[in-house]
MMTF fields as JSON, N, C-alpha, C and O atoms, coordinates in Angstrom:
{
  "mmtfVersion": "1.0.0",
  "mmtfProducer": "UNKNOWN",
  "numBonds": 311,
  "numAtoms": 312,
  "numGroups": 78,
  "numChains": 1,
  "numModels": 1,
  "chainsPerModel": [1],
  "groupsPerChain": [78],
  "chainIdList": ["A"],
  "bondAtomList": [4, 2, 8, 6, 12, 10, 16, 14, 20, 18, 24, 22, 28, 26, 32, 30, 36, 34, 40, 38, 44, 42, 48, 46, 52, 50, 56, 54, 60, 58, 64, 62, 68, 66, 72, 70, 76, 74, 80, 78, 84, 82, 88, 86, 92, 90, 96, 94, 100, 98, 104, 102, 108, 106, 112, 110, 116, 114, 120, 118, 124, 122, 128, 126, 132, 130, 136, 134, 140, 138, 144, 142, 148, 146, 152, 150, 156, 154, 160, 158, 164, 162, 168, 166, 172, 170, 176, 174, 180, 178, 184, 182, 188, 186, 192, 190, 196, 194, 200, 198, 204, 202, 208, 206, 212, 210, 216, 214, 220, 218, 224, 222, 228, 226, 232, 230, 236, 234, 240, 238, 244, 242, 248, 246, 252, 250, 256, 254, 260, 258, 264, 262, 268, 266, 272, 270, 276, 274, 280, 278, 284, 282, 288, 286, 292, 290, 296, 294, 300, 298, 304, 302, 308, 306],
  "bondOrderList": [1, 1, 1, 1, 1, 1, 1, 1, 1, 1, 1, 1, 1, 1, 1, 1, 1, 1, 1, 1, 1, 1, 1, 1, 1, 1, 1, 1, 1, 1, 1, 1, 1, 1, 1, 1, 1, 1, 1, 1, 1, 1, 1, 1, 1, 1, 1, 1, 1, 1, 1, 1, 1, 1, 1, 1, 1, 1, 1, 1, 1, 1, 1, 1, 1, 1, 1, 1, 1, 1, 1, 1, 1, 1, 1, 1, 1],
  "groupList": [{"groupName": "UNK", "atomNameList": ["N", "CA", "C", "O"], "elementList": ["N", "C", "C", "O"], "formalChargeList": [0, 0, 0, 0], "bondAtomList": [1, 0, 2, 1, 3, 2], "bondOrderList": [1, 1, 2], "singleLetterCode": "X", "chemCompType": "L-PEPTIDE LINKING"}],
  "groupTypeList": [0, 0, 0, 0, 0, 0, 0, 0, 0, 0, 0, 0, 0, 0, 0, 0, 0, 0, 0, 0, 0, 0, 0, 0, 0, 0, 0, 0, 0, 0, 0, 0, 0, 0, 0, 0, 0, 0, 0, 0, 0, 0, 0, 0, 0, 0, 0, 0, 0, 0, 0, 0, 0, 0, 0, 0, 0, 0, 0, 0, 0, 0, 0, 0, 0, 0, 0, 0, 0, 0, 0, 0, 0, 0, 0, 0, 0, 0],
  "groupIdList": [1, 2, 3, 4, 5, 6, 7, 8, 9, 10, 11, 12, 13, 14, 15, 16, 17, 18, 19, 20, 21, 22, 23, 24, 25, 26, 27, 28, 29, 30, 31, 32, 33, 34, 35, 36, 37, 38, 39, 40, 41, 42, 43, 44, 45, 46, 47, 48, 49, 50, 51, 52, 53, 54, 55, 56, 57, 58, 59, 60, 61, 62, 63, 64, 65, 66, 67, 68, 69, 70, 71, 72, 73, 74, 75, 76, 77, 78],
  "secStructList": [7, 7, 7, 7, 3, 3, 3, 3, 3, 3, 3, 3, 3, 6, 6, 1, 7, 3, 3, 3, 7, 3, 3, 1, 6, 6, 7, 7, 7, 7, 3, 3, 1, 7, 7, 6, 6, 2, 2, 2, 2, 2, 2, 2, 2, 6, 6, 7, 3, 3, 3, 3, 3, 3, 3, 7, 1, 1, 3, 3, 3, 3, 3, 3, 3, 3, 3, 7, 7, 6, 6, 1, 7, 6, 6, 6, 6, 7],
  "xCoordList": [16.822, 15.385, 15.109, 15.83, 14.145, 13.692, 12.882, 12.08, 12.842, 12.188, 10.814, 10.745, 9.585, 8.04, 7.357, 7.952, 6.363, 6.441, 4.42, 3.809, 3.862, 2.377, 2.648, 3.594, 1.467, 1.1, -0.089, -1.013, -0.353, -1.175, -1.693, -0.886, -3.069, -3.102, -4.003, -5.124, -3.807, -3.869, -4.697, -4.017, -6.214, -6.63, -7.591, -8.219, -7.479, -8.779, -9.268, -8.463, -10.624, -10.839, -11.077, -11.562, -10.898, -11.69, -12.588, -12.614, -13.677, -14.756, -14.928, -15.948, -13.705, -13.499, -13.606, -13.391, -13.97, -14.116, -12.189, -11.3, -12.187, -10.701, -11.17, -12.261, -9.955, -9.997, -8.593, -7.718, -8.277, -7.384, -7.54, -8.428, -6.656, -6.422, -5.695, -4.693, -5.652, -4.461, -4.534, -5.45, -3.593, -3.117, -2.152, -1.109, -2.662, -1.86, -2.608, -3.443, -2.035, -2.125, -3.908, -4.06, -4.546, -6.037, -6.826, -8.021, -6.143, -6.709, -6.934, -6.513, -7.401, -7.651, -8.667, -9.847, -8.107, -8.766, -9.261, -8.472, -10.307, -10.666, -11.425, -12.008, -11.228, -11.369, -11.777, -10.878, -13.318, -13.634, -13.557, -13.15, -13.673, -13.545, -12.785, -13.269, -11.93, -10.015, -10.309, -10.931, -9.823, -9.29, -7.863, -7.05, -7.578, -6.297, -5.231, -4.758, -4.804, -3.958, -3.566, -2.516, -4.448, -3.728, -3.591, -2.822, -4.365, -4.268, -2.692, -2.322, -1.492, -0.376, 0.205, 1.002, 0.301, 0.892, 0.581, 1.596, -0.158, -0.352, 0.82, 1.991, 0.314, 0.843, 2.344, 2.96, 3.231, 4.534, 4.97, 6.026, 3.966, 4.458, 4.313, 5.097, 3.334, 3.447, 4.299, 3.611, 5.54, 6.651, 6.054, 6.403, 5.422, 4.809, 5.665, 5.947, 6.284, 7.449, 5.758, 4.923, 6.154, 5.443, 6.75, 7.95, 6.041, 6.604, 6.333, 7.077, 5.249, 4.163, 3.648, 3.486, 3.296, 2.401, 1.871, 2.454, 0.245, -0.526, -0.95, -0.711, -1.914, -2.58, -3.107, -2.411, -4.336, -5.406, -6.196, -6.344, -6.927, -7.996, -9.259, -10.109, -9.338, -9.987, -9.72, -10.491, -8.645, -7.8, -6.623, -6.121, -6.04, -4.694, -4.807, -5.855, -3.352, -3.106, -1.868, -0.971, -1.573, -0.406, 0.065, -0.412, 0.755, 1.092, 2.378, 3.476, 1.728, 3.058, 3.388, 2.642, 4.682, 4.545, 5.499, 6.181, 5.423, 6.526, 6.71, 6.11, 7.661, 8.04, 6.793, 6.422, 6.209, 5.564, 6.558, 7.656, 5.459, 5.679, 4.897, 3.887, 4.777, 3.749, 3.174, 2.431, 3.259, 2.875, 2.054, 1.588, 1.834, 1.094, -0.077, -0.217, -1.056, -1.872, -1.596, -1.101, -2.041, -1.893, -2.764, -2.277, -3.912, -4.426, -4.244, -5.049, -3.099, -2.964, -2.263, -1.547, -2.255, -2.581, -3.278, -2.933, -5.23, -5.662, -6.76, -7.516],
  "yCoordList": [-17.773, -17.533, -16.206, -15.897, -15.426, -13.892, -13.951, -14.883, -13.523, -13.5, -12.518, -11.671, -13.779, -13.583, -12.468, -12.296, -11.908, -11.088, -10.647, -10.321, -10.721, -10.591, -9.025, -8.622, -8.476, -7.205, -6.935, -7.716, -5.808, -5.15, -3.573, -2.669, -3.377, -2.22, -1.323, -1.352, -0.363, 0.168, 1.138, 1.905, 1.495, 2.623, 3.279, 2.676, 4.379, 5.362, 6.566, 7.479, 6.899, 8.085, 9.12, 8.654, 10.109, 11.589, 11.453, 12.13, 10.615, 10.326, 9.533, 9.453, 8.773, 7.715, 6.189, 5.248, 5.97, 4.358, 4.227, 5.05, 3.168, 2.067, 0.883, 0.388, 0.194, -1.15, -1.585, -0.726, -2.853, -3.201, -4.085, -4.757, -4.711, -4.963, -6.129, -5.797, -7.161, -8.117, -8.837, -9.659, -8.829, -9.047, -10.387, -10.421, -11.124, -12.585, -13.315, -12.863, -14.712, -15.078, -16.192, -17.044, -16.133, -16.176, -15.338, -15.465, -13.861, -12.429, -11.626, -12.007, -10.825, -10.111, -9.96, -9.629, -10.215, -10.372, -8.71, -7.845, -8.365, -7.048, -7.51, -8.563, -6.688, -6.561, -5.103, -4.264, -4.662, -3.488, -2.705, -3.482, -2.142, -1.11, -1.561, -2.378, -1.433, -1.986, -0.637, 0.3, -0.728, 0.381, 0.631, 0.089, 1.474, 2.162, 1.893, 0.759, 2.584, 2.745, 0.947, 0.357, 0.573, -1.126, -1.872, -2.814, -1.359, -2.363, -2.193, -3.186, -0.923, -0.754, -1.327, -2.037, -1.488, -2.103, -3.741, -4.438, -4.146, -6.027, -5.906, -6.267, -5.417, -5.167, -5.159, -5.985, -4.234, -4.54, -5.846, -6.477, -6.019, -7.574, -8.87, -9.814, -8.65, -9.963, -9.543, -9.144, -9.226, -8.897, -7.977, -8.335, -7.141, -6.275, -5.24, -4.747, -4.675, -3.649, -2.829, -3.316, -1.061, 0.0, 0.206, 0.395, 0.093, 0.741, 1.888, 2.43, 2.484, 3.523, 4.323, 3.83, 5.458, 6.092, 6.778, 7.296, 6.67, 7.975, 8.866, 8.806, 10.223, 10.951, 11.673, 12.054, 12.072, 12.765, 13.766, 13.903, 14.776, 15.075, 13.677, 13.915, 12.87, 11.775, 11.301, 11.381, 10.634, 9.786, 9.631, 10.156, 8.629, 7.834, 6.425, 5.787, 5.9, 4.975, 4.476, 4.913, 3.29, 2.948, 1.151, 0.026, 1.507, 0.15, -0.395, 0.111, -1.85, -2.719, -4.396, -5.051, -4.631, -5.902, -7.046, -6.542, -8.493, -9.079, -10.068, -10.083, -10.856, -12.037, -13.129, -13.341, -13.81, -14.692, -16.452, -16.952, -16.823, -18.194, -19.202, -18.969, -20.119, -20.996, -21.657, -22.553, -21.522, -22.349, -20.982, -21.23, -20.06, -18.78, -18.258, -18.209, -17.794, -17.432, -15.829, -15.031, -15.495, -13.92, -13.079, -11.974, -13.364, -12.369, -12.448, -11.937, -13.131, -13.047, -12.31, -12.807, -10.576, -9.75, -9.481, -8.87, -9.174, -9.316, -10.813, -10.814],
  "zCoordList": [-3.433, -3.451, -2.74, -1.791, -3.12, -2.747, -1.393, -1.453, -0.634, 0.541, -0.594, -1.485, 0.632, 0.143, 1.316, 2.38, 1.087, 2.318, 2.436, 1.418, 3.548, 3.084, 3.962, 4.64, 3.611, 3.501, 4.239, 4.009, 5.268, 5.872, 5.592, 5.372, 5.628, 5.927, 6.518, 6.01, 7.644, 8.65, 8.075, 7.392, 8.072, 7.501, 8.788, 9.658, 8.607, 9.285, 9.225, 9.412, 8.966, 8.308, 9.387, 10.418, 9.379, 10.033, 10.649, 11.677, 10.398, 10.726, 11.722, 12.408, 11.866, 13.281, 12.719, 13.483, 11.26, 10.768, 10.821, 10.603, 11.113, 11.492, 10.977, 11.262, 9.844, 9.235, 9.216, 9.322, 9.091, 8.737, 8.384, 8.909, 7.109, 5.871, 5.73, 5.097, 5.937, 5.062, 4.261, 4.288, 3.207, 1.784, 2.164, 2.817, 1.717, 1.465, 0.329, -0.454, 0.45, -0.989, -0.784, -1.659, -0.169, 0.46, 0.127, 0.391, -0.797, -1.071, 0.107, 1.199, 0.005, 1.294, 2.757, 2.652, 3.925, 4.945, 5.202, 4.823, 5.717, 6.093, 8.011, 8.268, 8.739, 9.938, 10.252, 10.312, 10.498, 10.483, 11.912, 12.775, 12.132, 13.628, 14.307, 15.091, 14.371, 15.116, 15.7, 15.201, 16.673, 17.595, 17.535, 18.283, 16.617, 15.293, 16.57, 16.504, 17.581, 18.848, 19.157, 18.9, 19.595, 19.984, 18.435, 18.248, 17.484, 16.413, 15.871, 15.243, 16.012, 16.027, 16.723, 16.109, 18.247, 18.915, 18.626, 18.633, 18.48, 18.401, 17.156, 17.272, 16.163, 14.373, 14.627, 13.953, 15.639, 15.763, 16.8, 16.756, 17.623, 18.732, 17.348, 17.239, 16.569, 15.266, 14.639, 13.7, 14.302, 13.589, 12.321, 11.196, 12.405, 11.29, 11.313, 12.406, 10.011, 10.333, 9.162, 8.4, 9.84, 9.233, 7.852, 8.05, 6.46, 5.256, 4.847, 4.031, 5.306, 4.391, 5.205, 6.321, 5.077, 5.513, 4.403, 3.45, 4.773, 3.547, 4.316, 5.522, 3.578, 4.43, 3.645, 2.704, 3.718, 3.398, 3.975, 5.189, 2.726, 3.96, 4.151, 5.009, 3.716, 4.167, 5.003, 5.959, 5.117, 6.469, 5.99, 4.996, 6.985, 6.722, 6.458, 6.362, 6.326, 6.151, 6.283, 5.563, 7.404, 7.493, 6.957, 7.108, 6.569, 5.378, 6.05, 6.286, 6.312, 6.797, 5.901, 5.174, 6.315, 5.557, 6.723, 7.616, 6.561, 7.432, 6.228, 5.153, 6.679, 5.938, 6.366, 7.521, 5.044, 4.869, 5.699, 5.457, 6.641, 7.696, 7.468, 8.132, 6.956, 6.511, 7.509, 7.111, 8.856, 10.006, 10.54, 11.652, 10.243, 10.651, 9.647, 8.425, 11.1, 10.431, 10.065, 10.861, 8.613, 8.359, 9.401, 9.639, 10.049, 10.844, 12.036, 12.815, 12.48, 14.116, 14.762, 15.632, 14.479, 15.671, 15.863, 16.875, 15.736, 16.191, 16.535, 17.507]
}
């Protein structure tokens, strides 16, 4: 069997808006004004490995994923 895996993502524009994102099978959770700096650090203490990075002149975006736990909730780093 394939390891299942849910998905995060880390966005923030120029402008100072910060969201983050998670993708599980619930569809997507959104969490608006994260403070980008700790919302990384919680994101790697919940086993969130970084896959991605984007970048723009808009903003960025950092894209993570972990292995899917069925006794866990998808939004608990923050």
């Amino acid at each position: 069997m394939s390891q299942q895996w849910e998905y995060c993502l880390l966005s923030f524009t120029r402008v100072g808006s910060e969201r983050l994102t998670y993708y599980g099978g619930s569809g997507p959770i959104s969490r608006q004004q994260v403070e980008w700096s700790s919302a990384i650090a919680r994101l790697g203490a919940a086993g969130w490995e970084l896959v991605g990075v984007t970048s723009s002149e808009i903003g960025t975006g950092l894209y993570y994923k972990r292995p899917i736990d069925s006794g866990r909730a998808i939004d608990d780093a923050l």
